[in-house]
Jmol script that loads the backbone (N, CA, C; Angstrom):
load data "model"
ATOM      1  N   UNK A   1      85.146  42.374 111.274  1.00  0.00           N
ATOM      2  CA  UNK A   1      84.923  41.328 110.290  1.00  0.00           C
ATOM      3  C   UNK A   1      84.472  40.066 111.029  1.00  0.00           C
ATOM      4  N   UNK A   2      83.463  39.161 110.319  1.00  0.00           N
ATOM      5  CA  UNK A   2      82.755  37.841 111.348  1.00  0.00           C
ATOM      6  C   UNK A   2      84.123  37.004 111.225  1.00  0.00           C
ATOM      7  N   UNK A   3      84.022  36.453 112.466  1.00  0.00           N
ATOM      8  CA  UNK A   3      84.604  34.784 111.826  1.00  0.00           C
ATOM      9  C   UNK A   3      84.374  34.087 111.379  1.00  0.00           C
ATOM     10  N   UNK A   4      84.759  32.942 111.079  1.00  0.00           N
ATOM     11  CA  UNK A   4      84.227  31.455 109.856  1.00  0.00           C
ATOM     12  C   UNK A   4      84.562  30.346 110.697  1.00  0.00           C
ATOM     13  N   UNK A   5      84.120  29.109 110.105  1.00  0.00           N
ATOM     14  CA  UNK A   5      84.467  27.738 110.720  1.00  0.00           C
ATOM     15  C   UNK A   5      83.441  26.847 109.598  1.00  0.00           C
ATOM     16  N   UNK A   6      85.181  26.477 108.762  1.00  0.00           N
ATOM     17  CA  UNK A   6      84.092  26.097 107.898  1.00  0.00           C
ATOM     18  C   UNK A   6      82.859  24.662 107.977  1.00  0.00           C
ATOM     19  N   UNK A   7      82.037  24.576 107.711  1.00  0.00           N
ATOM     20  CA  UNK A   7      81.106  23.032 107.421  1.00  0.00           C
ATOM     21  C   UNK A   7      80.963  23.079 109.610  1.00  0.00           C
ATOM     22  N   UNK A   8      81.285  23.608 110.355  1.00  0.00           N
ATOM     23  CA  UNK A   8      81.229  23.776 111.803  1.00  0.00           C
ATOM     24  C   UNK A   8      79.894  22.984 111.785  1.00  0.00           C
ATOM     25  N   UNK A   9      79.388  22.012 112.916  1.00  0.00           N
ATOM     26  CA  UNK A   9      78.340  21.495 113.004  1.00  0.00           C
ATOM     27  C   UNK A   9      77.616  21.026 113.760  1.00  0.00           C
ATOM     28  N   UNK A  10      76.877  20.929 114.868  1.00  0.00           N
ATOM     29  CA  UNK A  10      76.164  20.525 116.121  1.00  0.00           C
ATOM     30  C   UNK A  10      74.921  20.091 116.102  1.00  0.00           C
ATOM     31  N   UNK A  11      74.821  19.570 117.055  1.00  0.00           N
ATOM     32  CA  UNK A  11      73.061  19.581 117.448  1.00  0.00           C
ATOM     33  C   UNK A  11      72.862  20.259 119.075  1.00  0.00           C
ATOM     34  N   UNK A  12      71.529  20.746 119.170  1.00  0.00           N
ATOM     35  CA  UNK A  12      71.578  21.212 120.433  1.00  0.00           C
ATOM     36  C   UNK A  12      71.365  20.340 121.503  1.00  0.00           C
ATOM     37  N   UNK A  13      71.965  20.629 122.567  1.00  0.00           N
ATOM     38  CA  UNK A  13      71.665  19.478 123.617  1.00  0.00           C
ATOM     39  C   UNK A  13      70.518  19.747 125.069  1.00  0.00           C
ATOM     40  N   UNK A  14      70.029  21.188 124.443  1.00  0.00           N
ATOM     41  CA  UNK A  14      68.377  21.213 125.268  1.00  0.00           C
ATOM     42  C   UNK A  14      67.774  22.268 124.336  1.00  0.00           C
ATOM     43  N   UNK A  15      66.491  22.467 124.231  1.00  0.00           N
ATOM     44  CA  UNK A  15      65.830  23.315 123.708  1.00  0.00           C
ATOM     45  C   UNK A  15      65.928  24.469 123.664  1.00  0.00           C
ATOM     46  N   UNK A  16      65.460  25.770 123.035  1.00  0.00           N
ATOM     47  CA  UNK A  16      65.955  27.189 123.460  1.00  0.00           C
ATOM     48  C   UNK A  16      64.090  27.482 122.894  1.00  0.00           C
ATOM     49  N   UNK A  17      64.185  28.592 123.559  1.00  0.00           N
ATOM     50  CA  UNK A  17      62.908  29.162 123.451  1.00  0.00           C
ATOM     51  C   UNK A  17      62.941  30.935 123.033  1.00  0.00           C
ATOM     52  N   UNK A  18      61.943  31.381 122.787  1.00  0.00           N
ATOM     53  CA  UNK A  18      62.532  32.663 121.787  1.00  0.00           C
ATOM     54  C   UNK A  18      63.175  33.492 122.652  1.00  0.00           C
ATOM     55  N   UNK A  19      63.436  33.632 123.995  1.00  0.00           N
ATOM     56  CA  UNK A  19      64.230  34.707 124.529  1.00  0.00           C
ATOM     57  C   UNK A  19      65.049  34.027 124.947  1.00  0.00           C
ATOM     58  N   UNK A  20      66.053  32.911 124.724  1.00  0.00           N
ATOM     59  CA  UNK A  20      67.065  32.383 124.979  1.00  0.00           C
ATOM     60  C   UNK A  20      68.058  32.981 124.056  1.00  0.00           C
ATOM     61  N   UNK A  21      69.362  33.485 125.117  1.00  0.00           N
ATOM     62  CA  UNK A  21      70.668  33.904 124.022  1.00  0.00           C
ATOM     63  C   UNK A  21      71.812  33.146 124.174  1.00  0.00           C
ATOM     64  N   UNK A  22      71.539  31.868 125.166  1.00  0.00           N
ATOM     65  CA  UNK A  22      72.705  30.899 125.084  1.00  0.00           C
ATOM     66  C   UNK A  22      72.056  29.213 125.006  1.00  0.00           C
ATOM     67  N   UNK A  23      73.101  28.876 123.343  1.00  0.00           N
ATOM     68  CA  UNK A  23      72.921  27.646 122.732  1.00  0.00           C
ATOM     69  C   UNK A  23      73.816  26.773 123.551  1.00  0.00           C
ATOM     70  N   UNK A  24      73.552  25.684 124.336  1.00  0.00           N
ATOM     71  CA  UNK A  24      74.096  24.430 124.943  1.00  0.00           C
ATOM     72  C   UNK A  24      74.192  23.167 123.798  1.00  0.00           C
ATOM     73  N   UNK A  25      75.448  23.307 123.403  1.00  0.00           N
ATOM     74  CA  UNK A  25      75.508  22.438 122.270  1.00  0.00           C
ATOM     75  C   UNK A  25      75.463  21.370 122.609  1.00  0.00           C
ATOM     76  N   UNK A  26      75.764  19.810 122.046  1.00  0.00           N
ATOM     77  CA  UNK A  26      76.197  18.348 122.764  1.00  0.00           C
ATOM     78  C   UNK A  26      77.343  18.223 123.202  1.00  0.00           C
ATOM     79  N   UNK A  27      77.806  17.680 124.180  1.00  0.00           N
ATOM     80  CA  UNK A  27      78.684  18.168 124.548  1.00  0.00           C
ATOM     81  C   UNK A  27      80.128  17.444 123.993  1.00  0.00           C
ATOM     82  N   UNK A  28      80.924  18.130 123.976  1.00  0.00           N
ATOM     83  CA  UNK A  28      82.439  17.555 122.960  1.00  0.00           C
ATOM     84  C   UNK A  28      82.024  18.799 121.346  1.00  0.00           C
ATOM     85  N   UNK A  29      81.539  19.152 121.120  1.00  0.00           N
ATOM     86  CA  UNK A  29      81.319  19.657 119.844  1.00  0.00           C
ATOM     87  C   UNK A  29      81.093  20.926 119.696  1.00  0.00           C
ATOM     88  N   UNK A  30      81.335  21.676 121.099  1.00  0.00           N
ATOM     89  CA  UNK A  30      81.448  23.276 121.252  1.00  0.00           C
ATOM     90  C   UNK A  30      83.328  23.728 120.343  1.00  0.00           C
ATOM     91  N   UNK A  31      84.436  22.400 120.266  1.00  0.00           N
ATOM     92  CA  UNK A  31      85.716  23.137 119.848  1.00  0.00           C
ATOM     93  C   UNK A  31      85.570  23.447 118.608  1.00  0.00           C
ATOM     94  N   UNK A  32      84.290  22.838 117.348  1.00  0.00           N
ATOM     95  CA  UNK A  32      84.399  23.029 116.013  1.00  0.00           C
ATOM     96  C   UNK A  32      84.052  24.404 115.496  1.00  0.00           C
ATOM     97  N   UNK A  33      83.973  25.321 116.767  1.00  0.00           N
ATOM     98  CA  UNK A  33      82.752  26.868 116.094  1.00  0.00           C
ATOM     99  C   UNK A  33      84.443  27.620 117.107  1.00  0.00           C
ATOM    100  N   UNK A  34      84.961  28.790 115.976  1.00  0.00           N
ATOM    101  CA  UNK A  34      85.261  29.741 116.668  1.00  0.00           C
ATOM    102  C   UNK A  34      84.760  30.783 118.363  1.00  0.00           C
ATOM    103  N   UNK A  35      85.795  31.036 118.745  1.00  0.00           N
ATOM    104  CA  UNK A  35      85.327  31.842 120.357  1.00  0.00           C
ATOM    105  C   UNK A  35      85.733  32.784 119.809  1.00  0.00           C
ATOM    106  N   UNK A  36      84.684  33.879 119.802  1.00  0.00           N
ATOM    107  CA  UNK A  36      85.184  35.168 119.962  1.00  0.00           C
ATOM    108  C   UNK A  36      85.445  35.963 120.475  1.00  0.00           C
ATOM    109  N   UNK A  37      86.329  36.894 119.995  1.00  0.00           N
ATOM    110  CA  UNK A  37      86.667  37.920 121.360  1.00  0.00           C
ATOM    111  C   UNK A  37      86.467  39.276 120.973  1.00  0.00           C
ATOM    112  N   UNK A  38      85.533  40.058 120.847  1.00  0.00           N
ATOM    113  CA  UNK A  38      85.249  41.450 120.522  1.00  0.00           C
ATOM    114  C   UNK A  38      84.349  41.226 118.733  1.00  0.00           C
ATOM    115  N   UNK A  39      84.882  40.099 118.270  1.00  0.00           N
ATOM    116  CA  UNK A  39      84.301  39.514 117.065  1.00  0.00           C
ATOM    117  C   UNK A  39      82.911  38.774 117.129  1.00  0.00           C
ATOM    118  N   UNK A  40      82.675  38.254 116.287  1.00  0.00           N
ATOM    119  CA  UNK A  40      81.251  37.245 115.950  1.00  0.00           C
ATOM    120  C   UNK A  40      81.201  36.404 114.880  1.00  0.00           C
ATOM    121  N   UNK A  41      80.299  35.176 114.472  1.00  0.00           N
ATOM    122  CA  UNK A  41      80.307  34.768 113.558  1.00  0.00           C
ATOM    123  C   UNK A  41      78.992  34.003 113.442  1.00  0.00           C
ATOM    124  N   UNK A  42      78.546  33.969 112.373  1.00  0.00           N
ATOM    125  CA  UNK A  42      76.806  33.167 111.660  1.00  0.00           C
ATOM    126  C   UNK A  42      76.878  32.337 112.147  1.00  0.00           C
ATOM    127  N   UNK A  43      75.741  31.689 112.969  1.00  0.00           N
ATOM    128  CA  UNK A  43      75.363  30.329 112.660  1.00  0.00           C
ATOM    129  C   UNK A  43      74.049  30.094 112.099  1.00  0.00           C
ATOM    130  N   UNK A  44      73.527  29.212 111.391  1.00  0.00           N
ATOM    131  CA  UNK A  44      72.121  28.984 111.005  1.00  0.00           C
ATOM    132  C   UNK A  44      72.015  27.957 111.947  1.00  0.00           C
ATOM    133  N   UNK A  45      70.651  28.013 112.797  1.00  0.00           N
ATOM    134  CA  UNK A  45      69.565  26.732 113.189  1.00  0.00           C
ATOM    135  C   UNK A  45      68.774  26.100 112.457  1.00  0.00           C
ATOM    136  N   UNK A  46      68.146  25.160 111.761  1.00  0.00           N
ATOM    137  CA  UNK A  46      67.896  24.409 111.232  1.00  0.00           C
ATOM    138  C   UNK A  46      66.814  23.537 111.893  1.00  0.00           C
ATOM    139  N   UNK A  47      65.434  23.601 111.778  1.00  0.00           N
ATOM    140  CA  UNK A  47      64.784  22.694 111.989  1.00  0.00           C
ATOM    141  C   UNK A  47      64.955  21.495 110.700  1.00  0.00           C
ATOM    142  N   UNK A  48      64.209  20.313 111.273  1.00  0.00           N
ATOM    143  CA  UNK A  48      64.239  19.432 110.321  1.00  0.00           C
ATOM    144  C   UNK A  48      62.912  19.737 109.164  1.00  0.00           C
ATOM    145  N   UNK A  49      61.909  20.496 109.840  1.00  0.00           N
ATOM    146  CA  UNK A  49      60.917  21.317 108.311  1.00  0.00           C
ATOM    147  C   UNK A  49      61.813  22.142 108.161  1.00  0.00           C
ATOM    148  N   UNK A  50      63.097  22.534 107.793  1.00  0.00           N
ATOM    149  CA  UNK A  50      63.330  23.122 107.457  1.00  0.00           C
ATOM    150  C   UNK A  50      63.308  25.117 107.413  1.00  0.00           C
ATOM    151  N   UNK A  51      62.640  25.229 107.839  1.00  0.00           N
ATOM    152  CA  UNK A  51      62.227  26.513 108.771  1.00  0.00           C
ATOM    153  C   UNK A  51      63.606  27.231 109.549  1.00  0.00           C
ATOM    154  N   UNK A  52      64.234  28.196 109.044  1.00  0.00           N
ATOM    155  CA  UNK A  52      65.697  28.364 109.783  1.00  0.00           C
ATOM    156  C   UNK A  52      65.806  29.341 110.290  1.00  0.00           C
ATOM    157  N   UNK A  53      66.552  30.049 111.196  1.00  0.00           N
ATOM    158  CA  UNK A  53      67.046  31.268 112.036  1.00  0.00           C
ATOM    159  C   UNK A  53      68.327  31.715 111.974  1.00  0.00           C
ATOM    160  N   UNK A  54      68.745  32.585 111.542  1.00  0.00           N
ATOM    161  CA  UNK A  54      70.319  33.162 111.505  1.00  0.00           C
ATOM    162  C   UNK A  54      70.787  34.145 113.144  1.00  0.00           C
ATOM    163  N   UNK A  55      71.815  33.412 113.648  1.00  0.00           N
ATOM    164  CA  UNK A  55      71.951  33.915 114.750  1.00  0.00           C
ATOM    165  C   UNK A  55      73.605  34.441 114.620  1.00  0.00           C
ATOM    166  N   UNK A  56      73.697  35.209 115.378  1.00  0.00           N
ATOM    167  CA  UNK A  56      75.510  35.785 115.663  1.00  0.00           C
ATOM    168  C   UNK A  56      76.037  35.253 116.926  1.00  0.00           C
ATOM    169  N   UNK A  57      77.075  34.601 116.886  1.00  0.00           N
ATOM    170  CA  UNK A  57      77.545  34.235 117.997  1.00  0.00           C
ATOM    171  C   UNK A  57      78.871  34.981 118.327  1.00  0.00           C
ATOM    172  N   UNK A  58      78.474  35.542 119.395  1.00  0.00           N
ATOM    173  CA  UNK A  58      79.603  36.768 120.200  1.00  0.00           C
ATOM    174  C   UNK A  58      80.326  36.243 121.602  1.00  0.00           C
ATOM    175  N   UNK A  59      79.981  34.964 121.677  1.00  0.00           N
ATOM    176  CA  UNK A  59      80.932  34.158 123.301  1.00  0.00           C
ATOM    177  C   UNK A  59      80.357  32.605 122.598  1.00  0.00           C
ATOM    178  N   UNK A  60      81.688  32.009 123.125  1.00  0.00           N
ATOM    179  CA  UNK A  60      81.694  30.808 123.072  1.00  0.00           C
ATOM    180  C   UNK A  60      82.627  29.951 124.500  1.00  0.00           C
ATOM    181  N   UNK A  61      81.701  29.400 125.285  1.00  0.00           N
ATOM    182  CA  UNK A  61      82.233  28.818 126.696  1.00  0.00           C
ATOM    183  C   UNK A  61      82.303  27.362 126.231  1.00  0.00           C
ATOM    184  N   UNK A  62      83.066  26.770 126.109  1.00  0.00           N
ATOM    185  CA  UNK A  62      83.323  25.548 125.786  1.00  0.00           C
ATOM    186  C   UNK A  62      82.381  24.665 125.031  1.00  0.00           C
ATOM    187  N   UNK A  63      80.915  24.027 125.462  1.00  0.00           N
ATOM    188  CA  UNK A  63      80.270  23.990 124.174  1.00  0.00           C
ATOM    189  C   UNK A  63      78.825  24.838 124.745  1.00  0.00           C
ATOM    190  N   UNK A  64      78.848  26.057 124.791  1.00  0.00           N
ATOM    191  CA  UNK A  64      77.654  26.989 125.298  1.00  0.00           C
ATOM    192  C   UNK A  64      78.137  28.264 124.007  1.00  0.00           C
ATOM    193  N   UNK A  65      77.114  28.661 123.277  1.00  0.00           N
ATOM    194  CA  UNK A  65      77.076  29.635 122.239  1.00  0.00           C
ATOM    195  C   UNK A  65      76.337  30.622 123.165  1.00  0.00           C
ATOM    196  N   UNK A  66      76.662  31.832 122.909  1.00  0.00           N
ATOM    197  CA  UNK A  66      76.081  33.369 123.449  1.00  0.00           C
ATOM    198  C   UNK A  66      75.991  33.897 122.054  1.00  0.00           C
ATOM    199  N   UNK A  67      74.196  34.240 121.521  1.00  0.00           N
ATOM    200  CA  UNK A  67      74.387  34.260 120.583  1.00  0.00           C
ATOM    201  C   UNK A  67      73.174  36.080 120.426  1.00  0.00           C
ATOM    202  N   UNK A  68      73.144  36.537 119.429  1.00  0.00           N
ATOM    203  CA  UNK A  68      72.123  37.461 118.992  1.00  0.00           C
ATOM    204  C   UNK A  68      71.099  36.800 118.192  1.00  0.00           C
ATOM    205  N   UNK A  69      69.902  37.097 118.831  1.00  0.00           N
ATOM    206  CA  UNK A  69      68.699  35.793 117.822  1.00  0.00           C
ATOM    207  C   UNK A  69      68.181  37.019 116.565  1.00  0.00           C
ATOM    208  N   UNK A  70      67.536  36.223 115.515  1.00  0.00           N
ATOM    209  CA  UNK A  70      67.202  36.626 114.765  1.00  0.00           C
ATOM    210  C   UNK A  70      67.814  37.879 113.735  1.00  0.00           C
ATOM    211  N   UNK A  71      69.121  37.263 113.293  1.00  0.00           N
ATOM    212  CA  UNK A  71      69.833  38.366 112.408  1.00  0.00           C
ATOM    213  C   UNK A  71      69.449  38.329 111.144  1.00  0.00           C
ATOM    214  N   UNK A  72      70.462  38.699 110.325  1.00  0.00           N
ATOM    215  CA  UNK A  72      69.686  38.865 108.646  1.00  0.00           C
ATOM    216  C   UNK A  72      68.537  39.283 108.168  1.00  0.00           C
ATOM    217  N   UNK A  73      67.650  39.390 109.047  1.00  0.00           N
ATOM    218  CA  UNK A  73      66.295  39.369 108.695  1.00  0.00           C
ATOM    219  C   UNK A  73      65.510  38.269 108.638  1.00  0.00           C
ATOM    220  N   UNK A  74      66.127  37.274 109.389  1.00  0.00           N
ATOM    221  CA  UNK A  74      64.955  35.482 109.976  1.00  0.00           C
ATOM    222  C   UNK A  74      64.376  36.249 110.950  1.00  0.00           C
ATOM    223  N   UNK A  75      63.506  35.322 111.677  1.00  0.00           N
ATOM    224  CA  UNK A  75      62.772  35.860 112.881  1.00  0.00           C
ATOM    225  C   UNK A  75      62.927  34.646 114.287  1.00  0.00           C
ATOM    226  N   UNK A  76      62.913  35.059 115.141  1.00  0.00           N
ATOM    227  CA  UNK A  76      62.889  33.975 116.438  1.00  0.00           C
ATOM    228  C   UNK A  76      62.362  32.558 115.438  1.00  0.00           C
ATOM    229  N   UNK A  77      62.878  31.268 115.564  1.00  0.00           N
ATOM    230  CA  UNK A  77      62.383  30.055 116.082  1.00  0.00           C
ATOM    231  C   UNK A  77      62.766  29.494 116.956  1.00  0.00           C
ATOM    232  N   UNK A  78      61.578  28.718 118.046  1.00  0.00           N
ATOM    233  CA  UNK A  78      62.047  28.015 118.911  1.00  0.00           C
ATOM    234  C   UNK A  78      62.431  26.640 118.328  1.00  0.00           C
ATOM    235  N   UNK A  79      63.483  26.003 118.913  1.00  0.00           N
ATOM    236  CA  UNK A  79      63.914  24.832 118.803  1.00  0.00           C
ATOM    237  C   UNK A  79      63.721  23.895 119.433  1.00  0.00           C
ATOM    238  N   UNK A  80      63.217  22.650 119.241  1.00  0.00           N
ATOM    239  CA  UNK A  80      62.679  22.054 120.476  1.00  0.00           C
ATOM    240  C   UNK A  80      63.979  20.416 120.053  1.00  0.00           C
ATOM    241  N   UNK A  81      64.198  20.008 121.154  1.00  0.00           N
ATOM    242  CA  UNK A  81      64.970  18.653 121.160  1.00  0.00           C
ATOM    243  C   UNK A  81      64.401  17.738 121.771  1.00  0.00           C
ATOM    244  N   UNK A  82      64.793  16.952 121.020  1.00  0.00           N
ATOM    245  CA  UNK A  82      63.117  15.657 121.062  1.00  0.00           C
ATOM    246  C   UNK A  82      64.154  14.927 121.512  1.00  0.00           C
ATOM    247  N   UNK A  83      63.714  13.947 122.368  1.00  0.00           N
ATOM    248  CA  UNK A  83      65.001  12.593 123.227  1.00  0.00           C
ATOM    249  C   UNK A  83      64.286  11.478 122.716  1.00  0.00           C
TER     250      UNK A  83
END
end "model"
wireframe off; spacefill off
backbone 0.3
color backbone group
């Protein structure tokens, strides 16, 4: 069964590109998302067009997501973080 966390929320703190499977969140804001252990749980990415990606996150290192890209049936987007 996935885990939950509810309203859980971040921004990324470097870009990921389509064969990236670990999200570097900002840092302090990796404790709001469940760690799993043999489990997983959704996250959506979110560009600001709106354009989104459903990913599974199966490790969580303090604020670093290990995730599976493109679940549900979304497809790779890259994310880019603008400074």
């Amino acid at each position: 069964m996935p885990l939950v966390a509810n309203n859980a929320a971040s921004r990324l703190a470097v870009s990921i590109g389509a064969a990236d499977t670990q999200i570097s969140l900002q840092a302090g804001t990796g404790s709001a998302f469940p760690a799993p252990s043999g489990d997983w749980f959704p996250i959506t990415l979110i560009k600001p067009s709106c354009e989104f990606e459903i990913v599974h996150c199966t490790a969580r290192d303090t604020d670093v997501l290990t995730v599976v890209r493109a679940c549900e049936g979304t497809g790779v987007t890259n994310m880019i973080v603008k400074t």
